[in-house]
PABA-599045 format. One record per residue (C-alpha): residue in one letter; residue number from 1; x, y, z. Coordinates in nm, 3 decimals. Layout:
<rs>
+--------+-------+---------+---------+---------+
: kolkol : vexdo :    east :   north :      up :
+--------+-------+---------+---------+---------+
:      a :   NUM :       X :       Y :       Z :
...
+--------+-------+---------+---------+---------+
</rs>
This chain:
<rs>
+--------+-------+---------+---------+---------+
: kolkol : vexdo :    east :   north :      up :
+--------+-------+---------+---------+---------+
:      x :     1 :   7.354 :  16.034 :   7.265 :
:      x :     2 :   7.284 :  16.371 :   7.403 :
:      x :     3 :   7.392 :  16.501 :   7.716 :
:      x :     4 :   7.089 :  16.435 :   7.997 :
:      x :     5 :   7.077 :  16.787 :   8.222 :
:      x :     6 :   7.093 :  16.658 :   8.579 :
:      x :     7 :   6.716 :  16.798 :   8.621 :
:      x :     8 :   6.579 :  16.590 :   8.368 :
:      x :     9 :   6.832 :  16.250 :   8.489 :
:      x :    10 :   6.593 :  16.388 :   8.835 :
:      x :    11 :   6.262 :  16.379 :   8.579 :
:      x :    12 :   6.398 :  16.041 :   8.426 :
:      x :    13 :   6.445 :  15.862 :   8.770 :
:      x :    14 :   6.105 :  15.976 :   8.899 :
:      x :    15 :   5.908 :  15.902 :   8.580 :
:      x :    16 :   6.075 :  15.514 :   8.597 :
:      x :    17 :   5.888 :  15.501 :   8.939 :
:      x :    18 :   5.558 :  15.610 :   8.784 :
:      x :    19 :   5.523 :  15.520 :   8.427 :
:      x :    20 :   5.176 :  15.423 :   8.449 :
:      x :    21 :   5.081 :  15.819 :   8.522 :
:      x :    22 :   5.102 :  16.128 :   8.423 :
:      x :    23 :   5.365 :  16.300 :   8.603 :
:      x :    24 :   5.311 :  16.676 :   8.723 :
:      x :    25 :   5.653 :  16.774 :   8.766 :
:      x :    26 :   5.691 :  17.087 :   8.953 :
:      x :    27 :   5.920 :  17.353 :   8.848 :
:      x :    28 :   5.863 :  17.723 :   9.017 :
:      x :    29 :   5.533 :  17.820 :   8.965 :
:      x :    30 :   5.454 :  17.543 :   8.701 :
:      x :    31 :   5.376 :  17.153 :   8.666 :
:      x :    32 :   5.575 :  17.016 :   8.363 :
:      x :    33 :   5.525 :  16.712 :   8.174 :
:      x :    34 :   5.749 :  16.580 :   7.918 :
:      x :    35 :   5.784 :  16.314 :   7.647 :
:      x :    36 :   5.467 :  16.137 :   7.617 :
:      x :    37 :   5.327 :  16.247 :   7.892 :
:      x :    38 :   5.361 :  16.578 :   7.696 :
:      x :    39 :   5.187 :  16.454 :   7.404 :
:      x :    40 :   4.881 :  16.296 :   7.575 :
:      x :    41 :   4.849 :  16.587 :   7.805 :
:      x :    42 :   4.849 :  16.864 :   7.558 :
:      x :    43 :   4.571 :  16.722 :   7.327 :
:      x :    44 :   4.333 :  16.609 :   7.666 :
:      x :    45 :   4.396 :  16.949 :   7.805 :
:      x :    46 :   4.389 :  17.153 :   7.502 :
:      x :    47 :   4.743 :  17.296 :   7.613 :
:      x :    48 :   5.016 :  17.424 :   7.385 :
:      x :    49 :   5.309 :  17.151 :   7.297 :
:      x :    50 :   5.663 :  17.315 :   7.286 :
:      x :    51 :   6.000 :  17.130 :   7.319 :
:      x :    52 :   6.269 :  17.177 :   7.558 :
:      x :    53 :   6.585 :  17.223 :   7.407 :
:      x :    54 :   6.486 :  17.356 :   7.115 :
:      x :    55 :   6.845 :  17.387 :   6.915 :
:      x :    56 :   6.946 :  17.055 :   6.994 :
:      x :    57 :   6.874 :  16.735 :   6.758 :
:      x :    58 :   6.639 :  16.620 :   6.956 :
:      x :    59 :   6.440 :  16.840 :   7.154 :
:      x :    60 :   6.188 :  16.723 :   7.426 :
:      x :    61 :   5.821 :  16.736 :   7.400 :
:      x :    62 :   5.657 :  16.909 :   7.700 :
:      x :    63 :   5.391 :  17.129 :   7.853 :
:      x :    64 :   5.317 :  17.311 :   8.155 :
:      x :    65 :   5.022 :  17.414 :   8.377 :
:      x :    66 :   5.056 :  17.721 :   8.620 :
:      x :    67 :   5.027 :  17.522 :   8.979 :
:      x :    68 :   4.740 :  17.795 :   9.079 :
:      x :    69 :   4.481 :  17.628 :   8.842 :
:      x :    70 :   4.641 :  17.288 :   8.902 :
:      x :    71 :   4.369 :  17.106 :   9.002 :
:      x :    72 :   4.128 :  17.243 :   8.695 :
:      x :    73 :   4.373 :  17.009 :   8.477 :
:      x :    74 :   4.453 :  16.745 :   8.723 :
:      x :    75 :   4.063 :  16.670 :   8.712 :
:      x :    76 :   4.076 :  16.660 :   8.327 :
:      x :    77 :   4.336 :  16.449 :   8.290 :
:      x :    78 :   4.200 :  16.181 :   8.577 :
:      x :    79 :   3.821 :  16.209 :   8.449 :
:      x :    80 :   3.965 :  16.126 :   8.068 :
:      x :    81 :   4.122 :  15.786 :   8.251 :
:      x :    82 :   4.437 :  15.904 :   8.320 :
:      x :    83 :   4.653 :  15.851 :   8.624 :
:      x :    84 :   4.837 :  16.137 :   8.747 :
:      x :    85 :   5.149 :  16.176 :   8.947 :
:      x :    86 :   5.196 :  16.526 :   9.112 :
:      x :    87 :   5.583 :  16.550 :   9.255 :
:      x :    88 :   5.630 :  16.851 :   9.395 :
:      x :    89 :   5.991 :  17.026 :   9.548 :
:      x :    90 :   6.037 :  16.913 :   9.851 :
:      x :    91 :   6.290 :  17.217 :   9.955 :
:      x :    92 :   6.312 :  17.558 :   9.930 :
:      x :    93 :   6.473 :  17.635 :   9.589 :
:      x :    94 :   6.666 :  17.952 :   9.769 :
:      x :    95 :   6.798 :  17.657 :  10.059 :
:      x :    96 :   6.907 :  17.386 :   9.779 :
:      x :    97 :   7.258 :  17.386 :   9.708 :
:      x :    98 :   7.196 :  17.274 :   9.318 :
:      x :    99 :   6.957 :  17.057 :   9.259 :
:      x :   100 :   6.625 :  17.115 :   9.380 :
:      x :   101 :   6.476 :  16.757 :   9.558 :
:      x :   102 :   6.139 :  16.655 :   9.452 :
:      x :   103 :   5.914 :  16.385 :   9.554 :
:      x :   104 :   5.560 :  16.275 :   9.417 :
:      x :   105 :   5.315 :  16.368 :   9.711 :
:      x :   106 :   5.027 :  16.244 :   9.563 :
:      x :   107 :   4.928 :  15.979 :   9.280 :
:      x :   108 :   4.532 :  16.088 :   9.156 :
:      x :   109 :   4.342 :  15.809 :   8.996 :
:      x :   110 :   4.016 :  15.743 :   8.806 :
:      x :   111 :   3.901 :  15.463 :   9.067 :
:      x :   112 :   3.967 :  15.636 :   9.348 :
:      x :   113 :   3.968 :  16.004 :   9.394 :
:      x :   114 :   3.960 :  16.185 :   9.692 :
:      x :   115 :   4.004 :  16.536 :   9.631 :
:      x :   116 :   3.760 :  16.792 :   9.627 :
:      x :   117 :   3.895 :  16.976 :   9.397 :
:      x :   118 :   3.855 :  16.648 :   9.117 :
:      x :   119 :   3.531 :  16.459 :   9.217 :
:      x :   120 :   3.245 :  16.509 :   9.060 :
:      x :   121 :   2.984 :  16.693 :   9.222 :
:      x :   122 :   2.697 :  16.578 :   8.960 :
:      x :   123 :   2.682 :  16.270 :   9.071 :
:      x :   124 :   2.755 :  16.003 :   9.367 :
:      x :   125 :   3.128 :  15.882 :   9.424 :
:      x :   126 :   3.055 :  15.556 :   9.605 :
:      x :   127 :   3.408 :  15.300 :   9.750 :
:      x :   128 :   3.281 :  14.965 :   9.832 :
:      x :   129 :   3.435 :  14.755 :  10.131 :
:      x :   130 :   3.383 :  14.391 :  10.146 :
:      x :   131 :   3.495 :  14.157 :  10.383 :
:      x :   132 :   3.439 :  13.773 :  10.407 :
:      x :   133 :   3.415 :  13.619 :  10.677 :
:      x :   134 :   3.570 :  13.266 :  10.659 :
:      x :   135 :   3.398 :  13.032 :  10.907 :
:      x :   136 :   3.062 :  13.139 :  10.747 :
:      x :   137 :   3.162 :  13.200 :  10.406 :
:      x :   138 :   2.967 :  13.554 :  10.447 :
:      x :   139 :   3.064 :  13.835 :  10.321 :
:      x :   140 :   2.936 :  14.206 :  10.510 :
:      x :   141 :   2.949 :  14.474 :  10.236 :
:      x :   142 :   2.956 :  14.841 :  10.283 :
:      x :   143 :   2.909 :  15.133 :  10.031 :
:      x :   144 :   3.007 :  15.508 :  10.124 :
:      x :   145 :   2.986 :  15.816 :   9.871 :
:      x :   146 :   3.302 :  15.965 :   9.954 :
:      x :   147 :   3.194 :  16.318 :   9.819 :
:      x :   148 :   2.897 :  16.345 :  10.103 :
:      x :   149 :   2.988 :  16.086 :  10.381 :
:      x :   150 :   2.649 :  15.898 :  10.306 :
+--------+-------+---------+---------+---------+
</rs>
């Protein structure tokens, strides 16, 4: 078995936590994604596939996005059905004494976005509310498009 870089056990352990998304993991200036997450996002995105470790027998799939035009891709991937984990560094790279922590800050997906940056202006981006009301058996109902406030 090959040797597992402590920033990728960090990867591994974060990536058990989410494996229903897309993780966005963020290195410097960059989002990574590795393994399959590599492979799905490169062909939705259109993105180059490289490897990590590329002299070793088994080198790791991944792909990168600068973190300036993050949220260009992060809409891609969400309106294609994904879910998408960003974790950003949650310290200062020049404070950390090895390791750099990171935490996902925000999990993106398909039935519910929020962001700006990902809905889609085109068209209305309604969340229902319903509540029953049990000595009735009523329900009130309420609809609000999130992207106006209507």
């Amino acid at each position: 078995m090959p040797e597992i870089t402590p920033m990728m056990k960090q990867y591994l352990s974060i990536k058990e936590q989410y494996q229903d998304a897309i993780l966005m993991y963020r290195m410097g200036d960059f989002y990574e994604m590795f393994y399959d997450d590599a492979l799905d996002a490169s062909k939705i995105l259109g993105i180059t596939l490289t490897t990590r470790d590329k002299g070793k027998k088994d080198p790791v799939p991944m792909c990168g996005v600068p973190v300036k035009s993050a949220s260009g891709y992060v809409s891609r991937l969400v309106h294609s059905g994904k879910k998408v984990a960003i974790c950003e560094q949650t310290e200062s790279a020049l404070n950390s004494k090895g390791l750099v922590q990171r935490d996902v800050v925000q999990v993106i997906t398909p039935g519910l976005v929020l962001d700006d940056q990902v809905l889609d202006n085109e068209r209305p981006n309604y969340v229902m509310a319903l509540c029953p009301d049990k000595k009735t058996g009523r329900y009130g109902i309420a609809f609000l498009d999130i992207s106006t406030g209507d």
